[in-house]
C-alpha positions as CSV (number, residue, x, y, z in Angstrom):
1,X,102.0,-128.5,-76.4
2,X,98.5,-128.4,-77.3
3,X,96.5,-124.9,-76.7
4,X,95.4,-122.9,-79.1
5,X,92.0,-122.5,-77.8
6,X,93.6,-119.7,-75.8
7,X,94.2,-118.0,-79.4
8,X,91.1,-118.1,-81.2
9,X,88.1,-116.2,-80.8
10,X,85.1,-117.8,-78.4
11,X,81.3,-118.5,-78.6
12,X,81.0,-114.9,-77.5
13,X,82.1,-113.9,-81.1
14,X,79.8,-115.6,-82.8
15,X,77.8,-113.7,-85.0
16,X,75.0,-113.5,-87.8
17,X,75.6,-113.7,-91.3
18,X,76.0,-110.0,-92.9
19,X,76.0,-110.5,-96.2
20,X,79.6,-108.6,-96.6
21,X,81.4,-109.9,-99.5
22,X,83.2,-113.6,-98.9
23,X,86.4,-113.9,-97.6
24,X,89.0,-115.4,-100.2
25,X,90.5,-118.2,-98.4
26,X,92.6,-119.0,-101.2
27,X,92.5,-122.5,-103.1
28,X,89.4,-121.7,-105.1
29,X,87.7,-121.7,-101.5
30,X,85.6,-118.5,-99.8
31,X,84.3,-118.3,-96.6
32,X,81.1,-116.3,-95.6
33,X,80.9,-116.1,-91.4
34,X,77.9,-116.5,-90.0
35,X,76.3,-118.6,-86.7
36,X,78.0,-121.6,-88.6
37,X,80.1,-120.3,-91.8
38,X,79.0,-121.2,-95.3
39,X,81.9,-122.0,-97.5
40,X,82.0,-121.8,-101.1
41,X,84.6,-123.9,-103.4
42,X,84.9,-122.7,-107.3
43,X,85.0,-125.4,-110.0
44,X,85.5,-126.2,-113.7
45,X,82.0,-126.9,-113.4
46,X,80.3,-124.9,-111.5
47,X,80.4,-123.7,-107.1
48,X,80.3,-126.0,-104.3
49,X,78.9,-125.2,-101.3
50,X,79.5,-126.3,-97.7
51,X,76.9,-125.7,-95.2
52,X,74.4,-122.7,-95.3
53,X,73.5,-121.1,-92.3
54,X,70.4,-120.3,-90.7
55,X,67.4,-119.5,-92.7
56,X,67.6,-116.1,-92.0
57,X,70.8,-116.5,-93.6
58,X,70.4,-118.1,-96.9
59,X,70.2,-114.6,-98.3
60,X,73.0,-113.2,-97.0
61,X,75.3,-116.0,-97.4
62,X,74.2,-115.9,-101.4
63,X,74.7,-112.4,-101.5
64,X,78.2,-112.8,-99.8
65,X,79.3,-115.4,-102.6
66,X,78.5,-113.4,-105.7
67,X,82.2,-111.9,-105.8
68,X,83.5,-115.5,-106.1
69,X,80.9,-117.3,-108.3
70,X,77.4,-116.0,-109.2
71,X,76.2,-119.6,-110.8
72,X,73.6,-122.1,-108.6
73,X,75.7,-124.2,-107.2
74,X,76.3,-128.1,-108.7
75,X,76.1,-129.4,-105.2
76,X,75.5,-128.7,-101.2
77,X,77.3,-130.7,-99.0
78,X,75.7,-130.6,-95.3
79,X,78.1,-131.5,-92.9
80,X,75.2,-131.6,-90.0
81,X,71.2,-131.4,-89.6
82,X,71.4,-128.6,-87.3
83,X,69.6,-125.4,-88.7
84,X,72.8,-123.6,-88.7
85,X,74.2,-125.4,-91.1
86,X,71.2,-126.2,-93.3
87,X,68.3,-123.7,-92.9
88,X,69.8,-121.6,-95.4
89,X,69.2,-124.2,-98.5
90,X,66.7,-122.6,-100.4
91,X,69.1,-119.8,-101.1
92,X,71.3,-122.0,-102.7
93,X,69.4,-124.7,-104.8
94,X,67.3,-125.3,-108.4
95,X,66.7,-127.9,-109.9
96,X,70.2,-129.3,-110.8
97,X,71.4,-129.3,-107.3
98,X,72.9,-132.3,-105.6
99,X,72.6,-132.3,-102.0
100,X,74.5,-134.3,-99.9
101,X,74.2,-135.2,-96.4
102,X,75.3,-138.6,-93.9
103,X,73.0,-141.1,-93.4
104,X,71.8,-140.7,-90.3
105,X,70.4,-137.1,-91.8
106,X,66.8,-138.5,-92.2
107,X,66.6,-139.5,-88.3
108,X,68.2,-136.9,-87.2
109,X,65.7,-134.4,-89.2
110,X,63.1,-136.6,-87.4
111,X,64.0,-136.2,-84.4
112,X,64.8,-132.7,-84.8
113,X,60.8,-131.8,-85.9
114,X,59.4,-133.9,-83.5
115,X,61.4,-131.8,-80.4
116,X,61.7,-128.7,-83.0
117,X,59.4,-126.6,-79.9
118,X,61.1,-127.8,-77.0
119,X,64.8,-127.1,-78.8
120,X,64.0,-123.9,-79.9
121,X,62.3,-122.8,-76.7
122,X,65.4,-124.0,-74.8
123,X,67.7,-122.8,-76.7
124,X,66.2,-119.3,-77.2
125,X,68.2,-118.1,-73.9
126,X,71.8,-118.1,-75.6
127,X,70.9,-117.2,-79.1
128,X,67.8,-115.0,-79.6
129,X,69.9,-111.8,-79.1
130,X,71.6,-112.8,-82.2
131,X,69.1,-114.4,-84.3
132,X,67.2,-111.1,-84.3
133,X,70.1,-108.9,-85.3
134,X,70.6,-111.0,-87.9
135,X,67.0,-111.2,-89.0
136,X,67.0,-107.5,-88.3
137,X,70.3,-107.2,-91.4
138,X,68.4,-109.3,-93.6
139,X,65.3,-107.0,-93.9
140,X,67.3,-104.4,-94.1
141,X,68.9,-105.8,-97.0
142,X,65.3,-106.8,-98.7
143,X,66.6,-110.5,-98.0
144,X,64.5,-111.6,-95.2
145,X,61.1,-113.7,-94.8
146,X,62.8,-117.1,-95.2
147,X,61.7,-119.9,-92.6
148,X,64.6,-122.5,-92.2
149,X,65.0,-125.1,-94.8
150,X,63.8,-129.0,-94.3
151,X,66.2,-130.7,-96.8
152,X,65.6,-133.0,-98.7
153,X,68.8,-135.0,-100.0
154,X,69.9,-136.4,-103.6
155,X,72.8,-138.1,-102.0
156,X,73.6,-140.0,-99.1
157,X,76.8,-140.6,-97.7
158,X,76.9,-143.8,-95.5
159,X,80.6,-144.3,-94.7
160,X,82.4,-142.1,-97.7
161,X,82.1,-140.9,-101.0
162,X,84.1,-139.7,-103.6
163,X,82.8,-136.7,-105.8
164,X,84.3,-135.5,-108.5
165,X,83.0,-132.4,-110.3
166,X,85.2,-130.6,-112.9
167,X,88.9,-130.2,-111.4
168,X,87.4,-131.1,-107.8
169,X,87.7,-134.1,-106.0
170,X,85.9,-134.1,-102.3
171,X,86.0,-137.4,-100.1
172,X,82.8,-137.1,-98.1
173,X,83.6,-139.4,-94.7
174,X,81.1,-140.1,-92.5
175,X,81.7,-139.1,-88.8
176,X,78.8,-139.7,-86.5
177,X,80.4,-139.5,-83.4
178,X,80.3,-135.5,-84.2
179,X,78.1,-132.7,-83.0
180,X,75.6,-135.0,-84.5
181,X,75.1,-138.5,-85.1
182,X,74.8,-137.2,-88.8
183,X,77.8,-135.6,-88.7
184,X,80.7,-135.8,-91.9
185,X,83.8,-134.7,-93.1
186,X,84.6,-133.2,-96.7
187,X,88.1,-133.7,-97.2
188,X,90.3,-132.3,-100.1
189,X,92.9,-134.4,-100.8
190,X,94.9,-132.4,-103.6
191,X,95.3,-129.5,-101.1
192,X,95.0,-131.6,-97.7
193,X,92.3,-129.7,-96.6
194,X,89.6,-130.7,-94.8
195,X,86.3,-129.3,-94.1
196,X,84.9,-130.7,-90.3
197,X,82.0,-128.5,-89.9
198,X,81.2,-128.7,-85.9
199,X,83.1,-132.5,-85.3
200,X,85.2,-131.1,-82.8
201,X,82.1,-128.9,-81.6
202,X,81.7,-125.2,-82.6
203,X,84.8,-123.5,-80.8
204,X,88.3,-125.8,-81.9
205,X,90.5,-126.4,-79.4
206,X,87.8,-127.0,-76.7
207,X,86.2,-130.0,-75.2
208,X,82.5,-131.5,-77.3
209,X,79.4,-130.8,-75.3
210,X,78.3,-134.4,-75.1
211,X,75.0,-133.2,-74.2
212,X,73.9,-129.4,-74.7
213,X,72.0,-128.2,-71.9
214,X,69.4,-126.7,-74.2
215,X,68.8,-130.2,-74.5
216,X,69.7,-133.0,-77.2
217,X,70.4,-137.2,-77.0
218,X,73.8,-137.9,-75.8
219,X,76.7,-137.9,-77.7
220,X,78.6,-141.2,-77.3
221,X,82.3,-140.2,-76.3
222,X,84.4,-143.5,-78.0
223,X,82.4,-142.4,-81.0
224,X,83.9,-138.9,-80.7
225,X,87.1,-140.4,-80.3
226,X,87.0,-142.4,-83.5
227,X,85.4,-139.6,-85.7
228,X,88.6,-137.7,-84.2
229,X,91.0,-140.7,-85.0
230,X,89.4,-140.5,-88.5
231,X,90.3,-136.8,-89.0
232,X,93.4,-137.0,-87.4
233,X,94.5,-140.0,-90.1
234,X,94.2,-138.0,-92.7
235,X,97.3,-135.8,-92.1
236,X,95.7,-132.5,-93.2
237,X,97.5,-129.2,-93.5
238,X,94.4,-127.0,-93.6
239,X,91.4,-127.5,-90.8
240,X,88.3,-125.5,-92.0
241,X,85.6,-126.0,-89.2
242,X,81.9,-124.6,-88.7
243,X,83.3,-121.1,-87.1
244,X,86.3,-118.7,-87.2
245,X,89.7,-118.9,-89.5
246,X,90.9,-122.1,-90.4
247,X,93.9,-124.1,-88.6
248,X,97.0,-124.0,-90.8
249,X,100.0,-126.4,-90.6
250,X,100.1,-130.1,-90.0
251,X,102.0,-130.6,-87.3
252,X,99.9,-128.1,-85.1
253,X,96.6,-129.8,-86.4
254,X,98.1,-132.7,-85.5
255,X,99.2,-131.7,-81.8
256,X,95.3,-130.1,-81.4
257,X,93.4,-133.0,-82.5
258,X,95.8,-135.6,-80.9
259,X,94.9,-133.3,-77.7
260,X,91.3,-133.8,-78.4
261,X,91.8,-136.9,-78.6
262,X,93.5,-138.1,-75.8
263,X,91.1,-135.6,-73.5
264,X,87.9,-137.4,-73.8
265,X,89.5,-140.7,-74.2
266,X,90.8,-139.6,-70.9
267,X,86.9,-138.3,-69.1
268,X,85.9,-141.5,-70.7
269,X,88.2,-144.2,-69.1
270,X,88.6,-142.2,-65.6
271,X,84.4,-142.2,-65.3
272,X,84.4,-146.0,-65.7
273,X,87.2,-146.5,-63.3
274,X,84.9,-144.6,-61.3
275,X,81.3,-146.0,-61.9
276,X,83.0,-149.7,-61.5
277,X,84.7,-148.6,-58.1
278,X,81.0,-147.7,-57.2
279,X,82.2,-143.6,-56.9
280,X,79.1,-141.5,-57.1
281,X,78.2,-139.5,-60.6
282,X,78.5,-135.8,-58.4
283,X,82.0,-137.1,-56.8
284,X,83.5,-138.0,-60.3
285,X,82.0,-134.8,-62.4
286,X,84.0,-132.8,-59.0
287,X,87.3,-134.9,-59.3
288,X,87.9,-136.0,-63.4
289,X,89.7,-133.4,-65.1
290,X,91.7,-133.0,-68.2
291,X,95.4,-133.7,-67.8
292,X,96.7,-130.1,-67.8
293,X,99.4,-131.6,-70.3
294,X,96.7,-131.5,-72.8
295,X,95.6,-128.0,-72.2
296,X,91.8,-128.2,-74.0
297,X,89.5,-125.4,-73.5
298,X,86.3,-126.0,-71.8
299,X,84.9,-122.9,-73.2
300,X,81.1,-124.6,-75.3
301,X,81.7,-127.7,-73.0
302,X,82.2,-128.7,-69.9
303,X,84.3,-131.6,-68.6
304,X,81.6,-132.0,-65.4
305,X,79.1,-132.0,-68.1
306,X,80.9,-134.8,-70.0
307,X,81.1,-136.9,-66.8
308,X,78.2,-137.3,-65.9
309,X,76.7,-137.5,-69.4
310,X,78.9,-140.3,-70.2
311,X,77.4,-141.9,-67.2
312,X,74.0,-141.8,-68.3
313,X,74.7,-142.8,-71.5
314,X,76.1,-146.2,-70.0
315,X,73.9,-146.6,-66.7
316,X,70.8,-144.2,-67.4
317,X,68.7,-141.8,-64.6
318,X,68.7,-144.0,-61.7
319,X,71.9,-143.6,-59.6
320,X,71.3,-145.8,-56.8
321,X,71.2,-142.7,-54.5
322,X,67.9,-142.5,-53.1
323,X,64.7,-144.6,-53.4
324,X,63.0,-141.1,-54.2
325,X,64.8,-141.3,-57.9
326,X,62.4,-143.9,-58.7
327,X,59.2,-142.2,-58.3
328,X,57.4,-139.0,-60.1
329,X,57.6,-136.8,-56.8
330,X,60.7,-134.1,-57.6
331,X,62.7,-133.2,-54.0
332,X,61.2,-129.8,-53.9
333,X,58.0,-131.4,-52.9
334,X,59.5,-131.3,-49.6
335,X,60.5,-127.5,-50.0
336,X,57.0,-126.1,-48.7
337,X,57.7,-128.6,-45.3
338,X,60.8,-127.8,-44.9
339,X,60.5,-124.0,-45.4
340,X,57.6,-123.8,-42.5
341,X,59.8,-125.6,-40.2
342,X,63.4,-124.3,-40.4
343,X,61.6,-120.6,-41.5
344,X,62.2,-118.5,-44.6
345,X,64.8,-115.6,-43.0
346,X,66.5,-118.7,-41.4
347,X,67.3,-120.5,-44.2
348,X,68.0,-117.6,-46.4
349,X,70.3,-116.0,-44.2
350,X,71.8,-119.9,-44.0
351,X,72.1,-119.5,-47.3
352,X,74.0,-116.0,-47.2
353,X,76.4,-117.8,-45.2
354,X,77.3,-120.2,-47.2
355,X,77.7,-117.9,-50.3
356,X,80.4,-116.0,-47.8
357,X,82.0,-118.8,-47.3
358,X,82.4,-119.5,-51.1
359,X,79.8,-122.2,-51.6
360,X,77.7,-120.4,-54.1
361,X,75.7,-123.9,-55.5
362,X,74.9,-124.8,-51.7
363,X,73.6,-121.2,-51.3
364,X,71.3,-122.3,-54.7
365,X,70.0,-125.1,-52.9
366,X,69.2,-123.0,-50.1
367,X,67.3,-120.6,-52.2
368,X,65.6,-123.1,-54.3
369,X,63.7,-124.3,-51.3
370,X,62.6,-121.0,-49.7
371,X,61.5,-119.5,-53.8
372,X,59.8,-123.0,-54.3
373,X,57.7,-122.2,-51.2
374,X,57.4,-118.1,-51.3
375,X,58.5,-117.4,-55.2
376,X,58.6,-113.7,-53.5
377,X,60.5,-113.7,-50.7
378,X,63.0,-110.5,-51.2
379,X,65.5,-112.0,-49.6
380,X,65.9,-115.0,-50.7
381,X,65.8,-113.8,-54.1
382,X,68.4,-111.5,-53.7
383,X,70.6,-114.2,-52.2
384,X,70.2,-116.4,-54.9
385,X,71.0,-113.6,-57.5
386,X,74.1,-112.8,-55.7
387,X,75.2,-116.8,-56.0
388,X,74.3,-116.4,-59.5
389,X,76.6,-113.9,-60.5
390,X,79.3,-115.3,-58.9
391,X,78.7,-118.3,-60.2
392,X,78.9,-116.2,-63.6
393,X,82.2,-114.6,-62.8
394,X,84.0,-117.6,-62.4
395,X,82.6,-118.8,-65.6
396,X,84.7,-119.0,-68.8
397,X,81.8,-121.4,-70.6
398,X,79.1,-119.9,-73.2
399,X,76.2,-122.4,-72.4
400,X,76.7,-121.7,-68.2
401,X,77.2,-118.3,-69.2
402,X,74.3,-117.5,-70.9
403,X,72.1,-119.5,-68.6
404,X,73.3,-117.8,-65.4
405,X,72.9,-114.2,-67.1
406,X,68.9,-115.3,-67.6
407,X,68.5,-116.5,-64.0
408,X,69.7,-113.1,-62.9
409,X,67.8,-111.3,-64.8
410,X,64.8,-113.1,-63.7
411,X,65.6,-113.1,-60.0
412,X,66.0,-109.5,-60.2
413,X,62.8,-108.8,-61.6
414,X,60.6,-106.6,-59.1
């Protein structure tokens, strides 16, 4: 039975690169933790490395290395555009570098700068805290003042490669129905290991995110499925993903990624049944759930998330709900109305009641109207901060987490 989610570490223990030496892995293959871990494989000919961190973590990751293998490495392999896993280039590369990345890297880059504010400043609520502690070890360390990395690839990888350099031989597979739509695979086949940087997203074990809050396109759930099927054909003994220890022994990779699997496969199929019965997108994301046979963690995504994104990657916005969903004028338009005729105390202490009664999102609602109209009405306020947190103590998910620790902060600002 599937599960080991409950064994491994979660998003909370995530952390910046140090700079402490590598970790010896074993196989010719170190691994330096970090916000995504940077591996390092030794060769006849000279390192390999897989993925580099942050930019802030270049540096560090470099630093961590030198006990395995001081020499510039022969070739990067980047097994996805985000800056996690590539900002940290320059640290790595000279002249003689291959770097080697799917595809789709060059569109996803593209899109990345074109959104690179709007990412960032939505994003900045789950991972600033870190980012500066880890800028903070870098200057400490005299390794700091490096912006991320904008890559630039030698090689491109549009369905798989074989590479061979000295007494290594890596099979670069293309996955794009990964974190990313430039997402790959850098399998080993001598020792059956496989590196799947953030495939099965960043926690393994867990659900994807299909779509990030922080904001990103959708993710296409059969094309996770297939990148999955991919992996899972391989047979490999050794996982190696984008965080924590790897996953050792076949038959219990097997098990996980056959959970994987057979979960989205599952959200997927239910949410069509669904949309075709004409169910509505709210009703679904309450009812679909993982068979508990499975036993995935939802703990980076969310299978409410993945319902509904999976609907609007096949129908779009409109949800034949209201006429008002086709026009620019948001529902809380209405808030400053409503508010003046139902009364401020009134509906906040409606909204108390319903948090009693254990409807904490209804008591949001509630709030949302009465803060639209008077943004400092006490009460109100402290309503919707007390729906907050208990919205956050019945959360086990980083992204809802971190986003329901910021709104109570803010709400509880004098």
């Amino acid at each position: 039975m599937a599960g080991i989610h409950r064994q491994r570490p979660g998003a909370d223990a995530m952390g910046p690169a140090t700079g402490e030496p590598a970790v010896d892995l074993g196989d010719g293959i170190w691994m330096s933790p970090g916000l995504s871990n940077s591996y390092l494989l030794t060769s006849s000919e000279g390192p390999i490395v897989v993925n580099t961190g942050m930019g802030f973590e270049g540096r560090l990751h470099r630093r961590a290395f030198d006990a395995a293998d001081r020499a510039d490495p022969r070739a990067v392999v980047l097994t996805q555009g985000h800056y996690d896993h590539v900002g940290g280039l320059h640290a790595f590369v000279s002249d003689d570098t291959e770097v080697i990345a799917q595809a789709n890297f060059a569109a996803w880059r593209a899109d990345n700068e074109r959104l690179e504010k709007f990412r960032t400043r939505n994003a900045a609520f789950a991972w600033m805290d870190r980012v500066l502690v880890g800028i903070g070890r870098a200057d400490e360390l005299g390794l700091g003042g490096a912006p991320q990395s904008r890559p630039e690839p030698t090689t491109i990888v549009e369905e798989s490669t074989t590479l061979d350099i000295g007494d290594r031989r890596l099979v670069l597979l293309s996955v794009p129905g990964g974190e990313t739509t430039d997402s790959m695979v850098v399998w080993l086949p001598e020792i059956r290991t496989a590196f799947t940087g953030n495939l099965f997203g960043p926690l393994f074990g867990h659900v994807p995110n299909l779509v990030t809050i922080r904001g990103d396109r959708y993710r296409d759930a059969l094309g996770y499925v297939s990148s999955v099927e991919l992996v899972l054909g391989l047979g490999a003994e050794r996982l190696i993903t984008g965080h924590f220890n790897p996953i050792d022994g076949a038959d219990l990779i097997a098990e996980e990624v056959s959970a994987m699997r057979d979960a989205m496969q599952w959200v997927h199929d239910r949410t069509v049944d669904g949309m075709n019965a004409g169910e509505d997108v709210h009703a679904l994301a309450r009812e679909v759930r993982v068979p508990e046979h499975l036993d995935v963690g939802e703990g980076y995504g969310k299978t409410s998330w993945n319902v509904r994104a999976i609907w609007e990657n096949y129908a779009g916005w409109f949800h034949h709900r209201s006429t008002t969903e086709l026009y620019d004028v948001p529902a809380v338009a209405a808030a400053p109305d409503i508010v003046e005729a139902a009364g401020a105390d009134a509906l906040t202490a409606i909204a108390s009641a319903r948090l009693d009664a254990g409807e904490p999102v209804v008591a949001l609602h509630l709030t949302d109207l009465v803060l639209a109209a008077e943004p400092g009405h006490s009460g109100a306020r402290a309503v919707a901060a007390a729906a907050t947190r208990a919205l956050r103590e019945a959360s086990s998910n980083f992204w809802e987490r971190a986003w329901l620790d910021r709104s109570c902060e803010e709400l509880e600002q004098s």
